[in-house]
Residue, then its C-alpha position, 0 to 999 in steps of 0.5 A: x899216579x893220582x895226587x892229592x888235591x882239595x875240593x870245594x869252588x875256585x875261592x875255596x880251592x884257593x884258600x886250600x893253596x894258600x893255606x902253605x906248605x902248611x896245606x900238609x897239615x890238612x892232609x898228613x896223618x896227625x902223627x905226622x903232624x906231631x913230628x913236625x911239631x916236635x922238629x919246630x918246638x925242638x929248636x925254639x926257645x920256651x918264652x920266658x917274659x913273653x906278655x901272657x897276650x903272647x902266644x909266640x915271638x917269630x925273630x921280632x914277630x909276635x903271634x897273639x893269643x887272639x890271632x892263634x884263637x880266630x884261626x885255630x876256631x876256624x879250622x876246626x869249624x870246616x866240615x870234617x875237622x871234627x877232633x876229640x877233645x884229648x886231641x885238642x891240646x896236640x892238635x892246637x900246639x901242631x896248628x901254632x907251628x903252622x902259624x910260626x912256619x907262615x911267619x918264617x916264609x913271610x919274613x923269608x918273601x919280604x927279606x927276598x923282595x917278593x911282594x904280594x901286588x895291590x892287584x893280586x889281593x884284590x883278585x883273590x878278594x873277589x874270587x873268595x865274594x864270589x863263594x859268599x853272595x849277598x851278605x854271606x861273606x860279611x856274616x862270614x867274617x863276623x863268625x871269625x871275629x875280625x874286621x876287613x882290614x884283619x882279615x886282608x892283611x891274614x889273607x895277604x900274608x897267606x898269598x905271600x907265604x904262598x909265593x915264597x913256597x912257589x919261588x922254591x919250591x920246584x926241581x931244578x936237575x934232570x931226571x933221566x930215563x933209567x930213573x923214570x924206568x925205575x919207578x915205572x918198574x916199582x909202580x907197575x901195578x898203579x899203571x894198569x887200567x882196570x876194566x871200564x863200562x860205559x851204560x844208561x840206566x832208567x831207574x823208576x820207584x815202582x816195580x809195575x811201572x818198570x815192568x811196563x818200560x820193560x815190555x816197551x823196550x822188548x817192542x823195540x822202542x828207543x831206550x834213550x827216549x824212554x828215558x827222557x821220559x820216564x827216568x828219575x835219575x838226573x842222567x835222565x836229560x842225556x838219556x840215561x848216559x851214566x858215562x863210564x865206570x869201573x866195578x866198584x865204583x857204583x853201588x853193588x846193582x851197577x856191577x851186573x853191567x859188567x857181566x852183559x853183551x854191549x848192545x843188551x838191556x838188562x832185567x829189571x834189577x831191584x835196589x835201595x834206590x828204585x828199580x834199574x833197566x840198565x843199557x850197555x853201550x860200550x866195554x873198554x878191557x883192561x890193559x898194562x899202560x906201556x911204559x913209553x905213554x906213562x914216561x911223561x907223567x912219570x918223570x913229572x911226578x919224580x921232578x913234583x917229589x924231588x922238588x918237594x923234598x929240596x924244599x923241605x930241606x931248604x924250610x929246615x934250614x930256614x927254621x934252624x935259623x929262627x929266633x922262635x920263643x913259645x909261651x910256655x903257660x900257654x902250653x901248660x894251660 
């Protein structure tokens, strides 16, 4: 039932968050994106008489050549949005729906009364300092190209944008069991478990010295202490306890783990990281999850779905209202 979700500190997580409902466009295929793009464009008007400092016009909103140039340098700065430049032009025109999207949900909050409090921005200003010790998050605005005033004003549309989506963005009918039945029906290979191990490993970088810890072991000394001692793996300080894990998970030398009796040492076992004595302290075995302990978890995932798609319906409606008109000499530039 695993979900996708975003990585990095609790600033980075929250930026990630705010980034809209435009967080799909950080994770949706870029043919996707290019749908969403098409849908978007396919209702706006191609802005003849816009200022050439005029990107888009949102209603009575403008979007600037500058402001589109800050944010989009931005994005393909983060590590791992490296893009192909014959990309770059259906990449950039995907990116300005996203900034029209957060301009419709802003005026949608604003004309809805929801506001973003002194104390919220505030909050999260510190939350994103606390990433950026020292100077670091002034050298990081500097990189942006903006001031502090630019940069909280971005940053409090974003939160409102935010609150917009959460005000809307949930289910709000019942889903009965027969529905949760189904699912778990359709799904039942996602609720099996597979096998699980829990062991600890010694690892050195000589193959002698992992011999003479063999020969200790034999004699009966403690395998935790030894490796205290003598490991170089950072589970070292919980004697070795690499926690549990299923096949495949590891490199291709923990999986012989598998194949011993809870209770035995392992041979010395060669890698590209050194040399292991691996412990098995507990197996867990495979099992089907019945469909009474994954109800809750399913009829939660249904409502996250169903929520999503009447959003997704809503945010149409919402663009098909807009006044939007794009700098069509941009798009040809």
């Amino acid at each position: 039932m695993g979900r996708r979700r975003e990585e990095g500190g609790k600033a980075k997580r929250r930026e990630e968050m705010i980034s809209m409902s435009y967080r799909k466009f950080k994770m949706q295929p870029f043919s996707t994106l290019l749908l969403i793009f098409f849908f978007v464009w396919g209702c706006a008007q191609w802005g003849e008489g816009l200022p050439e400092h005029v990107l888009a016009r949102v209603n009575q909103e403008q979007i600037t050549v500058d402001e589109f140039n800050r944010e989009f340098k931005e994005l393909i700065s983060e590590p791992g949005k490296e893009t192909k430049e014959a990309n770059l032009k259906d990449l950039k025109q995907a990116y300005l729906d996203q900034m029209i999207e957060r301009k419709i949900l802003v005026q949608e909050a604003r004309r809805s009364g929801i506001k973003v409090s002194q104390e919220e921005l505030n909050q999260a200003i510190l939350e994103i300092k606390m990433d950026y010790p020292g100077e670091g998050f002034g050298e990081k605005l500097g990189l942006k190209g903006m001031t502090l005033e630019e940069w909280k004003v971005r940053l409090g549309e974003k939160l409102l944008a935010e609150k917009m989506i959460r005000s809307v963005l949930h289910y709000r009918g019942e889903i009965d069991e027969k529905e949760a039945l189904q699912y778990y029906e359709t799904h039942i290979s996602s609720f099996q478990l597979q096998p699980k191990v829990r062991a600890r490993q010694i690892i050195v970088a000589d193959g002698e010295e992992a011999i003479q810890i063999m020969k200790r072991l034999k004699r009966g000394e403690n395998f935790e202490k030894l490796a205290v001692k003598k490991s170089l793996g950072p589970e070292r300080v919980k004697g070795g306890d690499l926690g549990y894990f299923s096949q495949g998970e590891k490199p291709a030398e923990f999986d012989h783990v598998f194949s011993m009796e809870v209770g035995t040492i392992s041979d010395v076992i060669k890698s590209p990281y050194g040399y292991h004595i691996f412990k098995l302290e507990e197996k867990i075995e495979p099992r089907q999850i019945p469909f009474e302990e994954a109800k809750l978890g399913i009829l939660q995932e249904l409502r996250q779905n169903k929520g999503e798609e009447e959003y997704q319906k809503w945010l149409k409606g919402l663009k098909g209202k807009a006044k939007i008109k794009i700098n069509k000499k941009w798009l040809r530039a």
